[in-house]
C-alpha positions, 0 to 999 in steps of 0.5 A: 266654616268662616273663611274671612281672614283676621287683621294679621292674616290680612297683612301677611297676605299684602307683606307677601304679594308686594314682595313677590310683585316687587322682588321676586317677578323682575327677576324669576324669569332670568332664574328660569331661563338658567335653570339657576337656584334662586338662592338670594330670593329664598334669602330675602325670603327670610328676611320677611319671615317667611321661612320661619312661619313653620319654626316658633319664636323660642327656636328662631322662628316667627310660627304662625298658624297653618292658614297663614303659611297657606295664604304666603304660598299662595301669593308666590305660587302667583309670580313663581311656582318654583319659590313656592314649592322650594318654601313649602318643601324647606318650611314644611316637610324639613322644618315642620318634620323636625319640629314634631318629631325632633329631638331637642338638639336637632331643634336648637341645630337645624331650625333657628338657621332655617328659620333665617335662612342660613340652611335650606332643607330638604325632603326625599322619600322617593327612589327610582323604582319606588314612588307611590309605593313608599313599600318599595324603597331599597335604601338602607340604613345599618347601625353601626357602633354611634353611626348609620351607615346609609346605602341607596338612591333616592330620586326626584329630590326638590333643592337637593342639590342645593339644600344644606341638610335633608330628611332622608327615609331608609329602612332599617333592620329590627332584630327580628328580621323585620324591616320598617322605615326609618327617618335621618337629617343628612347634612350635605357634606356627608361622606358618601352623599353624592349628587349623581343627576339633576332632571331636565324637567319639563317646568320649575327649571329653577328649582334643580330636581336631584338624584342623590346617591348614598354610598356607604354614606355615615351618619350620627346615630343622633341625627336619626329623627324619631324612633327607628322605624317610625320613617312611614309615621313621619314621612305621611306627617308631613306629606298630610301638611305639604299637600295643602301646601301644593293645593296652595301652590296650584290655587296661586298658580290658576289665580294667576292664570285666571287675571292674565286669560281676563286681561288678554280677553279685554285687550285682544281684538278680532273680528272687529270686537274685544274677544272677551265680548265673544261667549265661548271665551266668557264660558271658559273664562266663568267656569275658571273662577268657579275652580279657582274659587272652589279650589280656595275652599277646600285648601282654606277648609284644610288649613283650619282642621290643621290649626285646630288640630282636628283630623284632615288626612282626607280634607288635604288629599281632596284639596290637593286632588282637586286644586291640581286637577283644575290647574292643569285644566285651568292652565289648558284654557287660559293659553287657549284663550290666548290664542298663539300667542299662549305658545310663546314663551314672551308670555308667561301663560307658558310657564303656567301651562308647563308648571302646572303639569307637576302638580297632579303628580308629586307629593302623591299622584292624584291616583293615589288622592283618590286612594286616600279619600276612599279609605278615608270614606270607608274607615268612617262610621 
């Protein structure tokens, strides 16, 4: 598969690293200390396009193909883990989801204003006591007349307290008495929409992580997204696509990691000579590149099934598995090779160590990567 990137493709990467060099780095540091939603980032973040490139040119957007968007993670996951992640959850869990799956109000209501970053979107499937286990999700959904009226708690919601509408899945009742999943757009002024908690998390700090409360929470029946128990169908769409977004995520993240552990070693002296001469160093800085550049691969090879419209449940969850795995390794022995300096928090190898450790864990844990490459694996001839 020919990975060399075409002249757009080229262009949008420059357009993206210079803005993340020029606007995004002086000022994320600042952000993070005050665990403070870089709102007027994701703002200008608009300006360039770059929330619109999952939304087509009819509904305001600027749609590119999926390696595109891919590549645009990248490049901020590089200066900021946390823009990238609040991207990628808003462009493609929210934006992507309604898209596919939306009906043609909701299209023309929600995705020209995220495409210019009038709203931002979210994304919750999670509950406390329900993660891996989609299954164990106790929200519920109850018809009632033109309304649902939602009950519950989802947990671990990226930007909800921040996003202005979120794809919420519940489950509903069938008239059978069986119980499916169901997919909603919440608007963040609806009664009975309450932010109860935002986590102290170990890294992103500026991308405040809610839990949310659902209390007798009325919702138009027109904002159901999709069929009524079609929310598993949904809900896995776009977990395939915003794996390959958090591989990207985790491949800026190792890229930087690698440039910053290389510019420390060429510059750090001791025992009289540059530590980058000393061959431990060099092994560790060899087998980096080596992730770094396989990870690339399989996030890139994932992508170009996305675009083509083939099959890639399994190639997202390797590219995902393996990027994140690596970074978190990746992340280890570059502030080792920083030496004490990698502990301080005057360098940013800090950060990198404490955001990558999400990464193996949600959008589905590694464990359950591993899962969904075996039965993957098996269902083949």
């Amino acid at each position: 598969m020919n990975f060399e990137l075409n002249e757009d493709q080229l262009m949008l990467r420059e357009l993206v690293r210079d803005f993340s060099q020029k606007e995004i780095a002086p000022k994320i540091g600042a952000y993070e200390e005050q665990h403070q939603f870089p709102r007027d980032i994701i703002r200008q973040l608009s300006e360039i396009g770059v929330l619109g490139m999952t939304v087509p040119p009819e509904l305001g957007g600027n749609r590119t193909d999926y390696l595109s968007f891919i590549l645009a993670l990248e490049e901020l996951a590089k200066v900021s883990a946390t823009v990238c992640v609040i991207v990628s959850v808003h462009a493609s869990l929210f934006c992507n989801s309604i898209l596919k799956f939306g009906s043609d109000r909701q299209k023309e209501k929600y995705l020209p204003a995220a495409a210019r970053g009038e709203i931002i979107g979210a994304f919750s499937l999670t509950e406390p006591e329900a993660g891996s286990d989609a299954t164990g999700i106790k929200s519920r959904a109850v018809k009632s007349g033109g309304e649902y009226i939602l009950n519950g708690t989802k947990a671990w919601v990226t930007a909800g307290n921040d996003a202005d509408a979120l794809i919420i899945i519940a489950k509903t009742r069938r008239a059978d008495g069986e119980e499916k999943l169901s997919a909603f757009i919440v608007d963040k002024d609806s009664p009975g929409l309450k932010v109860t908690k935002i986590e102290e998390k170990m890294g992103l700090h500026s991308s405040p992580t809610a839990m949310l409360s659902l209390e007798d929470c009325r919702v138009p029946a027109e904002n159901r997204l999709g069929e009524e128990g079609r929310g598993a169908a949904i809900a896995l769409s776009g977990l395939d696509g915003s794996r390959i977004g958090v591989a990207a995520q985790a491949l800026g993240l190792s890229q930087r990691a690698l440039d910053l552990a290389v510019g420390y070693a060429r510059q750090r002296e001791a025992f009289g000579k540059k530590i980058a001469e000393f061959q431990a160093l060099q092994f560790m800085m060899a087998d980096i590149a080596t992730w770094v550049e396989a990870g690339r691969l399989l996030t890139y090879s994932a992508a170009a099934l996305y675009d083509r419209g083939r099959p890639f449940t399994k190639e997202a969850a390797m590219a995902k598995l393996f990027t994140s795995e690596a970074a978190n390794k990746i992340a280890y022995l570059a502030l080792q090779i920083h030496g004490g300096y990698g502990y301080s928090r005057e360098y940013p190898i800090e950060r990198i160590y404490r955001d990558a450790r999400v990464l193996s864990i949600y959008e589905g844990t590694s464990e359950i990567q591993r899962l969904v490459i075996a039965r993957s694996l098996l269902k083949e001839p």
